[in-house]
N, C-alpha and C positions, 0 to 999 in steps of 0.2 A: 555731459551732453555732447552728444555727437554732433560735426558739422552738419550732417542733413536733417540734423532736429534743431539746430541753430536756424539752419534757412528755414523748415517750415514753420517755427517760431514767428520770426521775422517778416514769414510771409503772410502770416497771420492778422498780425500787428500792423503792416500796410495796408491789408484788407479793409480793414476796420478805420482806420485812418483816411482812406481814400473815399470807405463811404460818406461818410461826415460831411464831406464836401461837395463840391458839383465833377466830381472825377467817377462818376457811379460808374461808368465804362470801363475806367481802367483797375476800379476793384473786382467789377468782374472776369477781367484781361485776369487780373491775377490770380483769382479763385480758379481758373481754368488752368493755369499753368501751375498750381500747387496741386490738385489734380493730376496733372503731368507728371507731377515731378515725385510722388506717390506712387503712381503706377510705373514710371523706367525713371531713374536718378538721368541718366545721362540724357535722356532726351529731353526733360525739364528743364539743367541747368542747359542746355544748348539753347531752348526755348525763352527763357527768363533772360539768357544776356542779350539775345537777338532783338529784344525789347531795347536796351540800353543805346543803340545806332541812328543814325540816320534823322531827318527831316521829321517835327511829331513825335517823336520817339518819348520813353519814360523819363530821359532826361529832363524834359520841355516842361513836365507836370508843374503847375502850381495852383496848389488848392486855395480854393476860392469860394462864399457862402454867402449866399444873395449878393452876390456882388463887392463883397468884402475881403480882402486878404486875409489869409486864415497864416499870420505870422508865426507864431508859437506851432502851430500842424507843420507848417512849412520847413521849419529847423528840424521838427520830427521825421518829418518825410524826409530831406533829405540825409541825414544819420541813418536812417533806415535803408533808401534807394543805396545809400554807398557801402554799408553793413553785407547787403545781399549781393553785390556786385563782387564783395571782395569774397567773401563765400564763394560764389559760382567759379570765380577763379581758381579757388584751390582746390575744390571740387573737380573742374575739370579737368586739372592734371592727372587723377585719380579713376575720372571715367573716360 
């Protein structure tokens, strides 16, 4: 498996994860940018780390259900958030 079948993998697996929780916005952030990232590689991964920055950003996510810490999601999420991160990097030396 190739790294862009690693991230869409990956991307996947966050989707899904995200919805579970009360983050349904930022699984749909992502369903849009795996979209992106299907249709031009390089302007997806540009898109998905742009995500990673700033005030709010995907770093901030901590999924939560009815009000609950969703502990065990949250270790997934973050294995995951860091998985794709390190992807888009080596990726975009590439694009």
């Amino acid at each position: 498996m190739n790294k862009l079948e690693q991230l869409d993998n990956s991307l996947i697996k966050i989707c899904k994860l995200l919805k579970c929780s009360s983050s349904a916005t930022w699984a749909e952030a992502f369903e849009h940018l795996q979209r992106d990232l299907r249709e031009s590689p390089s302007t997806g991964v540009t898109k998905i780390l742009a995500t990673y920055g700033g005030m709010s950003s995907f770093n901030d996510v901590v999924l939560y259900s009815n009000g609950i810490l969703m502990r065990s999601e949250n270790k997934e999420l973050d294995q995951l958030r860091s998985e794709i991160f390190n992807i888009c990097q080596e990726l975009r030396s590439i694009y």
